[in-house]
KOLLUM-937810 format. One record per residue (C-alpha): residue in three letters; x, y, z. Coordinates in steps of 0.1 Angstrom, whole numbers, padded with zeros to 4 digits, always signed. Each point is the difference from the previous one (the first is absolute). Layout:
! KOLLUM-937810
AlaXYZ
...
END
This chain:
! KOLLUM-937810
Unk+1278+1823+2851
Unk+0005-0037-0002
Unk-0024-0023-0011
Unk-0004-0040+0011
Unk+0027-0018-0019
Unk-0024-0029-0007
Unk-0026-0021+0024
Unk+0005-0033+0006
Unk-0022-0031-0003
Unk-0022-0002+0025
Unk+0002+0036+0013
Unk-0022+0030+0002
Unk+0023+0024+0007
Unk+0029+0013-0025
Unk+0032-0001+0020
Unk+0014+0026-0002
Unk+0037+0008-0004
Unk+0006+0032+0020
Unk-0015+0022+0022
Unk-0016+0022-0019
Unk-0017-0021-0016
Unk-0014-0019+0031
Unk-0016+0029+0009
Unk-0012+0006-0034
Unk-0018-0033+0005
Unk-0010+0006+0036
Unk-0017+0026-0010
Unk-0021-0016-0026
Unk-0009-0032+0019
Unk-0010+0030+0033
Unk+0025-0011+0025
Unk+0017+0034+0000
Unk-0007+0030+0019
Unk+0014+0034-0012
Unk+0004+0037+0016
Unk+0013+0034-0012
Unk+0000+0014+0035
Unk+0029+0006+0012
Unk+0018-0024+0024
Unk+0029+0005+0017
Unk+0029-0026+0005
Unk+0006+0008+0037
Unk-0028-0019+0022
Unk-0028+0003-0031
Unk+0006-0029-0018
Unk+0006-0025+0021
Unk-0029+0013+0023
Unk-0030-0009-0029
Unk+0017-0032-0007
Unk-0001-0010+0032
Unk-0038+0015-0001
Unk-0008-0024-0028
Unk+0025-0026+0009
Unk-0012-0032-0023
Unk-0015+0020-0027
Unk+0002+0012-0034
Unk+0029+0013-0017
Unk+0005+0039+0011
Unk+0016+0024-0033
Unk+0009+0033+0012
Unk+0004+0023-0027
Unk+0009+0031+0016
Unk+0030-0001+0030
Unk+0012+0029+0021
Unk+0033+0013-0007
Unk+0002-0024-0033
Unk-0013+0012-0032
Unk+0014-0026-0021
Unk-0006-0027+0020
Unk-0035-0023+0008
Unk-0002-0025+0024
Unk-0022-0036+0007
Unk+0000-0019+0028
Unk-0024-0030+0014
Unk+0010-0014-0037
Unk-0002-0034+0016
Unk-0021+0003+0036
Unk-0025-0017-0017
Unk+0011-0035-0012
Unk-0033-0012-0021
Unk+0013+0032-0021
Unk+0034-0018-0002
Unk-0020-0032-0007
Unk-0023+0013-0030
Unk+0036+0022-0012
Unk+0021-0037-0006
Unk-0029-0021-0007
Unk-0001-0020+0031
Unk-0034-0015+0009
Unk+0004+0002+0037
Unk+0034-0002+0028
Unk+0003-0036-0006
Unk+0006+0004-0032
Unk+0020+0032-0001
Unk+0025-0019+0024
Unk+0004-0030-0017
Unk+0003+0016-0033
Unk+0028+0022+0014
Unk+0013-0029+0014
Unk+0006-0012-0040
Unk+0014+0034-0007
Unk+0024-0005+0027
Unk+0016-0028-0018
Unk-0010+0008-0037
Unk+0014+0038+0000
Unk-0003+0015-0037
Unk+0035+0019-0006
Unk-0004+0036-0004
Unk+0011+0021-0033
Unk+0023+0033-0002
Unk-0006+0025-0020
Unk+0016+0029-0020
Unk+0004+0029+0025
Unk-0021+0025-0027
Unk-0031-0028+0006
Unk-0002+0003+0037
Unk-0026+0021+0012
Unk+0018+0004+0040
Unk+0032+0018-0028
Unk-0020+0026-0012
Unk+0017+0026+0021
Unk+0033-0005+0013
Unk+0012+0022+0027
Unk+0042-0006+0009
Unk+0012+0009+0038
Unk-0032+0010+0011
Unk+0009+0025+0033
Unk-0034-0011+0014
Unk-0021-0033-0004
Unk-0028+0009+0017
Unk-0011+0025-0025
Unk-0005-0030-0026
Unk-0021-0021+0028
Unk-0023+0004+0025
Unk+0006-0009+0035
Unk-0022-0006+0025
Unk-0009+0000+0041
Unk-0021-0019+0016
Unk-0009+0010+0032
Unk+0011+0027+0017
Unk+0022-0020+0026
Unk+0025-0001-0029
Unk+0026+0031-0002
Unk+0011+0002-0037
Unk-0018-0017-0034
Unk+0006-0031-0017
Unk+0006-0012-0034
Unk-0012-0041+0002
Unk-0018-0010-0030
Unk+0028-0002-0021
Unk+0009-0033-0012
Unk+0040-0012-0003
Unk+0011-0021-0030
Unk+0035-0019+0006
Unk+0007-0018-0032
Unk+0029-0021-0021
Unk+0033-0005+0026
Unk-0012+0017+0023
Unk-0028-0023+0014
Unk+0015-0034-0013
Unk-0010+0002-0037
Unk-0039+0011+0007
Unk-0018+0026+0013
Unk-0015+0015+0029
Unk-0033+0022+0009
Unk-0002+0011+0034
Unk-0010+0030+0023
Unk+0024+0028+0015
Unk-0013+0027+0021
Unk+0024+0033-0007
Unk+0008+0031+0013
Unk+0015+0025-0018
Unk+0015+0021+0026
Unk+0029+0010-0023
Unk-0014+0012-0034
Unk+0013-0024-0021
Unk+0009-0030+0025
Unk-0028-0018+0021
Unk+0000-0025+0029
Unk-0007-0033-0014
Unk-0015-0023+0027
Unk+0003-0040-0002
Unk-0018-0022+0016
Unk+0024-0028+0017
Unk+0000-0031-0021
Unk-0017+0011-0031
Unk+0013+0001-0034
Unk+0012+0035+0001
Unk+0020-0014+0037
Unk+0018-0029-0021
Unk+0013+0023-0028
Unk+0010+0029+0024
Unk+0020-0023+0023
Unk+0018-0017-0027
Unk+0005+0036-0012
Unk+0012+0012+0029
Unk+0030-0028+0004
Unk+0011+0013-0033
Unk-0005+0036+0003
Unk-0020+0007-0027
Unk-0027+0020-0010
Unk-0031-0017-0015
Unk-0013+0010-0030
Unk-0040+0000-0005
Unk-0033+0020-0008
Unk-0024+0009+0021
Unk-0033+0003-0020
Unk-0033+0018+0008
Unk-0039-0008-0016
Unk+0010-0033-0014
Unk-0019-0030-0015
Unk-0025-0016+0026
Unk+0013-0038-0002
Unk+0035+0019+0009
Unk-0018+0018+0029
Unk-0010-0035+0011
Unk+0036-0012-0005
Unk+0016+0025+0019
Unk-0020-0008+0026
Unk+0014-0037+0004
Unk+0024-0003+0029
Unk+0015-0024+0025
Unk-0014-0031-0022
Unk+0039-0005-0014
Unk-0001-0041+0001
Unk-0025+0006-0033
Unk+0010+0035-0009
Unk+0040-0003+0006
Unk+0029+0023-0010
Unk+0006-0006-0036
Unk-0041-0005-0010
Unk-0016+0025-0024
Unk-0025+0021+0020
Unk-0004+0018-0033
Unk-0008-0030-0021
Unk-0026-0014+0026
Unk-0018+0031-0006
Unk-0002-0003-0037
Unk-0010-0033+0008
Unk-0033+0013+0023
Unk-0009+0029-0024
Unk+0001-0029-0027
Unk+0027+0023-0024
Unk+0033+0013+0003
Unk+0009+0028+0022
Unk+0022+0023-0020
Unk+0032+0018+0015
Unk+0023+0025-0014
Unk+0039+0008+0010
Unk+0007+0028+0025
Unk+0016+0026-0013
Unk+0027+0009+0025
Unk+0004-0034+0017
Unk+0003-0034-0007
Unk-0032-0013+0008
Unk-0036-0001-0017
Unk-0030+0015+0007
Unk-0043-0008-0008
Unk-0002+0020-0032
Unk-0036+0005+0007
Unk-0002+0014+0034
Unk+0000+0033+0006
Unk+0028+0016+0015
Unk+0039-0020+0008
Unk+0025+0007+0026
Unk+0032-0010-0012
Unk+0030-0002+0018
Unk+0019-0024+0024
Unk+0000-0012+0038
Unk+0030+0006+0019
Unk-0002-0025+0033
Unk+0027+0017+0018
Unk-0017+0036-0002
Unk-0020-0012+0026
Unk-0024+0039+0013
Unk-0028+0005+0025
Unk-0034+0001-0013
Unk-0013+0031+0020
Unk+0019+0028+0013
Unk-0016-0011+0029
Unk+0016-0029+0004
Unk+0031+0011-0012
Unk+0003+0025+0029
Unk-0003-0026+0023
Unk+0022-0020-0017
Unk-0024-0029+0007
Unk-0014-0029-0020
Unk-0036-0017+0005
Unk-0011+0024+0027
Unk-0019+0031-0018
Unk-0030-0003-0020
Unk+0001-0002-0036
Unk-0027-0013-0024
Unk-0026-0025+0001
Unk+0012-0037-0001
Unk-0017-0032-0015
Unk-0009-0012+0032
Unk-0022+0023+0013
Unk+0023+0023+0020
Unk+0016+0030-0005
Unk+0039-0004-0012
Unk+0032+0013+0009
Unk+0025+0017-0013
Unk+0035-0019-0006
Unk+0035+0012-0018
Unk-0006-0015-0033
Unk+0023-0007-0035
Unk-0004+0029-0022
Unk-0013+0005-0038
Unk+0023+0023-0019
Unk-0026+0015-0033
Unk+0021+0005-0029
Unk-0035+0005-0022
Unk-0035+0000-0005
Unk-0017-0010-0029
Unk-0038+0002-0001
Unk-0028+0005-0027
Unk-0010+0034-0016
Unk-0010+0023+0030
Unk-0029+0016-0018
Unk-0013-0035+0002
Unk-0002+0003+0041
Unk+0024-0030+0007
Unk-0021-0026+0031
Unk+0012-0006+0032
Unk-0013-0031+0017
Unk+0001+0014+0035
Unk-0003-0031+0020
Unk-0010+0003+0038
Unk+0012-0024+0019
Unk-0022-0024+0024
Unk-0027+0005-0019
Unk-0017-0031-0025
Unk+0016+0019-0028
Unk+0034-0010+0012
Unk-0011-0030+0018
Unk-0012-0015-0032
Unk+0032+0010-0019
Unk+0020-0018+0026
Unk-0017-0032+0002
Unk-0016-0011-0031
Unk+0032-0014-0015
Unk+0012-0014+0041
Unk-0033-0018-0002
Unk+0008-0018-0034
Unk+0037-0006+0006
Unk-0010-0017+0037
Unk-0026-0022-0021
Unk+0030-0011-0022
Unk+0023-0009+0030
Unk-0029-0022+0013
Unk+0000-0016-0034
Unk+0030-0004-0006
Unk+0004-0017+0037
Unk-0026-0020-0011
Unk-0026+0002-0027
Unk-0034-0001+0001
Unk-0009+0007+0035
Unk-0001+0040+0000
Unk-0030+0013-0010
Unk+0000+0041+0003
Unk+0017+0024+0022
Unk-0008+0030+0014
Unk+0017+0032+0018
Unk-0028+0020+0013
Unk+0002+0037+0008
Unk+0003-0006+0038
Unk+0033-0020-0005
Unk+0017+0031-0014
Unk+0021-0014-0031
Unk+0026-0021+0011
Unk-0013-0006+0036
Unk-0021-0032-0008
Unk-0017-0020-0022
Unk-0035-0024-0004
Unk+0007-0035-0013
Unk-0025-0023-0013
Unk+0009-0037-0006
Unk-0015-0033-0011
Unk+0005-0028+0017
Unk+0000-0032-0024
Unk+0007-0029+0022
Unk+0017-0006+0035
Unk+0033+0006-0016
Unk-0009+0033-0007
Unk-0004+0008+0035
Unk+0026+0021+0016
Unk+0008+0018-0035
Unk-0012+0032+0012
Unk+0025+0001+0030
Unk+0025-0002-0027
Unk-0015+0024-0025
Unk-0003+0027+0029
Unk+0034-0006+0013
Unk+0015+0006-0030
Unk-0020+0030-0011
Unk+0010+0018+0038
Unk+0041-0012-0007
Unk-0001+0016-0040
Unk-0022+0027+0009
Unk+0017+0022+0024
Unk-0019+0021+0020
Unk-0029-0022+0001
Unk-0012-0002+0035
Unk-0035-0019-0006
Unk-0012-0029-0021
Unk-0032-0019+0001
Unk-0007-0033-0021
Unk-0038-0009-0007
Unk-0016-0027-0014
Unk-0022+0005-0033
Unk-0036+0004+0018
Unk+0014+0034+0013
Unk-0009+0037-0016
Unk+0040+0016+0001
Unk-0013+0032-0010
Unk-0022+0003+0026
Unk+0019+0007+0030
Unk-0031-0007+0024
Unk+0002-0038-0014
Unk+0034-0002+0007
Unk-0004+0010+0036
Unk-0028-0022+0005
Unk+0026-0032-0013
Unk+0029+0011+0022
Unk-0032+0002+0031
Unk-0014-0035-0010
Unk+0028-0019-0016
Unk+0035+0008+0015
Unk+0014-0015+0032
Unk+0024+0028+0016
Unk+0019-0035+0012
Unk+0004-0014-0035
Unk-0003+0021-0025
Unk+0017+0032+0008
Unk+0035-0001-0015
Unk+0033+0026+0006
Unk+0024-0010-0026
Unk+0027+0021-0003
Unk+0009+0019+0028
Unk+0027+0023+0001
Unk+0000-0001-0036
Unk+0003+0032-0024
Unk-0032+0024+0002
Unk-0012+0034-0010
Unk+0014+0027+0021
Unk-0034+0022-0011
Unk-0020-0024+0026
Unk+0000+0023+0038
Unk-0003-0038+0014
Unk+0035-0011-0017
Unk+0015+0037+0006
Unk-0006-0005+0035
Unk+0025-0024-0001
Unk+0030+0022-0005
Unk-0003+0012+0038
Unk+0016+0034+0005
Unk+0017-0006-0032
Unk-0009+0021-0031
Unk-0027-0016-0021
Unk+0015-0015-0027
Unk+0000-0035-0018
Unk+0034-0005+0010
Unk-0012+0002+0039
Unk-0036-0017-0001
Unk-0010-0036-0002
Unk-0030-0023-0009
Unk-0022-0019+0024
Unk-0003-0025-0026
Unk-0035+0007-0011
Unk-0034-0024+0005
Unk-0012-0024-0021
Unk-0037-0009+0009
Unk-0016-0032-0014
Unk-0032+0002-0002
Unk-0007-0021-0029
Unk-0025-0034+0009
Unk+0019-0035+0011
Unk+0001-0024-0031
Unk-0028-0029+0010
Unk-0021+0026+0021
Unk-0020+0019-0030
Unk-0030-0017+0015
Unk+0007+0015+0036
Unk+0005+0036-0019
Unk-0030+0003-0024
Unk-0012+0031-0005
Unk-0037+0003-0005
Unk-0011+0011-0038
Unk-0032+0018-0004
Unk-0021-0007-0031
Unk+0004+0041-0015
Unk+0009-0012-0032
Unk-0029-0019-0007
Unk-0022+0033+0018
Unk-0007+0032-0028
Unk-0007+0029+0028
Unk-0020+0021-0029
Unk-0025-0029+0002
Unk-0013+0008+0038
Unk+0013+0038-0002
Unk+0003+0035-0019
Unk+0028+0013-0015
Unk+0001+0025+0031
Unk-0009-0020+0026
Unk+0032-0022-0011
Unk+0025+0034+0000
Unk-0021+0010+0034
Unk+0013-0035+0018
Unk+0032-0004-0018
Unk+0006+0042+0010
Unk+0005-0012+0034
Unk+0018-0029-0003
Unk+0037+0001+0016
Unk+0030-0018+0006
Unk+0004-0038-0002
Unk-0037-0006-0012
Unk+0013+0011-0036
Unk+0022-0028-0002
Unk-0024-0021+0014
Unk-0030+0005-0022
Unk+0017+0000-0029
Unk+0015-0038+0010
Unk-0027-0012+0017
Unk+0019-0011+0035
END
């Protein structure tokens, strides 16, 4: 079992350089939770995540119909967890300080195939992948399991001299070969196409239990004016975990793999083998109409006729040593927090780079499902600063595709407190002024019912659906008016509550407490 490579100045917490180790840690600083009941893949999982949706870390050391196999999930559902793991103080910090990763990556190192822990075991032309993984449902809606938690790596020629950490959900319907959906736009969308014109398969790894800051990684999408085609996805985790990440060559492809996850798909994508998802579906012979797992925005997904993944090997470490599976449920914080923690520092460094010195934080809370919307908060400096926040949202709705919803703020405003952001759009917006639609009938998500129900009759696919172009909301105060907009600031920093009450009076009062007033008390307004 790994150990923390080293901790860095300032920090509490070792960061750690694989999974195992994470949870190693986890486990001593009690923000793990472990069972040796059995759980089963089908419903079970998903089901007590859900049921502790926010919380802890969940190990699961014993998994129907997988001996060899553990599984966690909720790794990141709670974000102070994430917070103590990198040595962030707080989400300001973490954001900006990915923000300098972003653009200070720290270039990864390969190693001998023989040092790789994910080569420990190599298994050629496996005739079923599923045995080496552990799929899951996750509600009963859906007719056949998934395998989503594994996460791609494109590297070298094939994504433009860097590399590339993304999601894929899969289906291996055919033993060895697996639907191998991709969301329009993304990454994976650029290399297939360009693939696809040439008629040629692509080569890559898909790699399972893997390195937290490459969990966080992967999880960046449609934020390509800072995280282009050609950037090192693989470096900018190095960069967040504050070492290397190490990789190792695949054995029966041209590509490279984590060498210290835990299990490794390798193979290639062929664009033109182009299968259903569910039998269902493929007896209908119709795309976007029948229900197939959970999406990111709340709702449940459909299935489409996807590119395929052709397994030509899987690698993994020892089996005696129970391999991890990071079973990640989607629309859950677990996933949410994946998906937006490196959105929220790459839209802080498009508003920098626009123009520096006004953003001050941003924020993609839960209800704004991932790439839906996002919390700006700016400072304005003078009158000519006035207006920057129409710009900065505009441009964060046209890079960010998908994004239906953004809100600017000025700096008096709580943005993780969603009751404080209501009450700014209630007191401080004029629905005349200050409601903007920038970019309609531009490019959206297709996983949005709203957009799908632009396709009409047609099926529901990207090439038939548009975008309504999205609303910006400024809500942010006038530059001249702070006066007009003060907020009143009650003296509780200068008032002990020990001094007038017991310890369990205090808990008694503060027991009952709800809502808003936590933000609130804890500011004074």
């Amino acid at each position: 079992m790994s150990k923390a490579v080293r901790e860095a100045p300032g920090n509490h917490a070792a960061l750690i350089a694989d999974l195992r180790g994470s949870l190693q840690w986890l486990k001593a600083e009690g923000d793990l939770i472990e069972s040796d009941k059995e759980v089963n893949p089908d419903l079970e999982i998903t089901a007590i995540q859900k049921q502790l949706d926010g919380g802890c870390p969940i190990l699961f050391n014993s998994v129907k119909g997988k001996p060899n196999h553990r599984v966690v999930t909720n790794l990141f559902g709670d974000i102070k967890v994430i917070n103590k793991m990198f040595g962030w103080k707080d989400d300001t910090e973490r954001t900006k300080k990915l923000a300098h990763a972003v653009t200070h990556p720290l270039p990864p190192t390969i190693v001998d195939q023989k040092d790789a822990p994910s080569q420990e075991v190599v298994f050629d032309k496996p005739a079923d992948v599923n045995q080496f993984l552990v799929p899951i449902r996750h509600t009963e809606i859906e007719p056949e399991l998934t395998v989503g938690s594994g996460n791609r790596l494109i590297s070298g020629e094939h994504f433009g001299g860097g590399s590339d950490l993304g999601y894929n959900r899969m289906n291996f319907r055919w033993g060895n070969v697996g639907t191998f959906q991709i969301s329009p736009g993304s990454h994976m969308w650029q290399v297939v196409t360009k693939y696809y014109q040439a008629d040629k398969p692509i080569p890559l790894t898909m790699c399972f239990g893997v390195p937290p800051a490459c969990t966080l990684l992967a999880g960046a999408g449609f934020d390509y004016v800072i995280l282009p085609q050609g950037c090192d996805e693989v470096a900018i985790a190095g960069a967040v975990q504050g070492f290397p990440v190490r990789l190792v060559k695949a054995r029966t492809v041209d590509a490279l793999a984590l060498a210290d996850c835990e299990v490794v798909l390798e193979g290639y994508v062929n664009p033109r083998d182009r299968r259903y998802e569910t039998a269902e579906a493929e007896k209908a012979g119709v795309q976007g109409r029948y229900h197939f797992h959970p999406e990111w925005a709340g709702y449940m997904g459909k299935a489409y006729k996807a590119p395929t993944f052709h397994v030509t090997a899987v690698t993994m470490r020892k089996p005696e040593s129970k391999p991890i599976i990071f079973a990640l449920g989607v629309h859950t914080l677990d996933d949410h927090n994946i998906d937006t923690t490196i959105r929220e520092a790459a839209i802080y460094e498009l508003c920098e780079r626009i123009q520096p010195g006004l953003i001050m934080d941003v924020n993609i809370p839960y209800c704004m499902t991932d790439w839906g919307g996002a919390i700006i908060q700016v400072r304005k400096r003078n009158k000519i600063d006035e207006g920057w926040q129409r710009n900065f949202m505009a441009a964060i709705m046209s890079t960010s595709q998908g994004m239906r919803l953004c809100i600017a703020v000025s700096q008096d405003t709580d943005i993780y407190d969603m009751d404080d952001i209501m009450w700014c759009l209630t007191t401080r917006m004029n629905p005349h002024t200050d409601i903007l639609n920038p970019i309609p009938g531009g490019r959206g998500q297709t996983f949005m019912p709203a957009e799908r129900m632009t396709a009409g009759e047609r099926e529901w696919t990207a090439s038939n659906t548009r975008f309504e172009g999205g609303m910006c909301i400024d809500a942010t105060v006038p530059f001249g008016f702070e006066n007009d907009f003060m907020r009143p600031v009650y003296a509780v920093e200068k008032v002990t509550l020990k001094n007038f009450f017991s310890e369990k009076d205090i808990s008694n009062a503060k027991g009952r407490m709800r809502g808003w007033v936590h933000s609130l008390a804890r500011t004074g307004r």
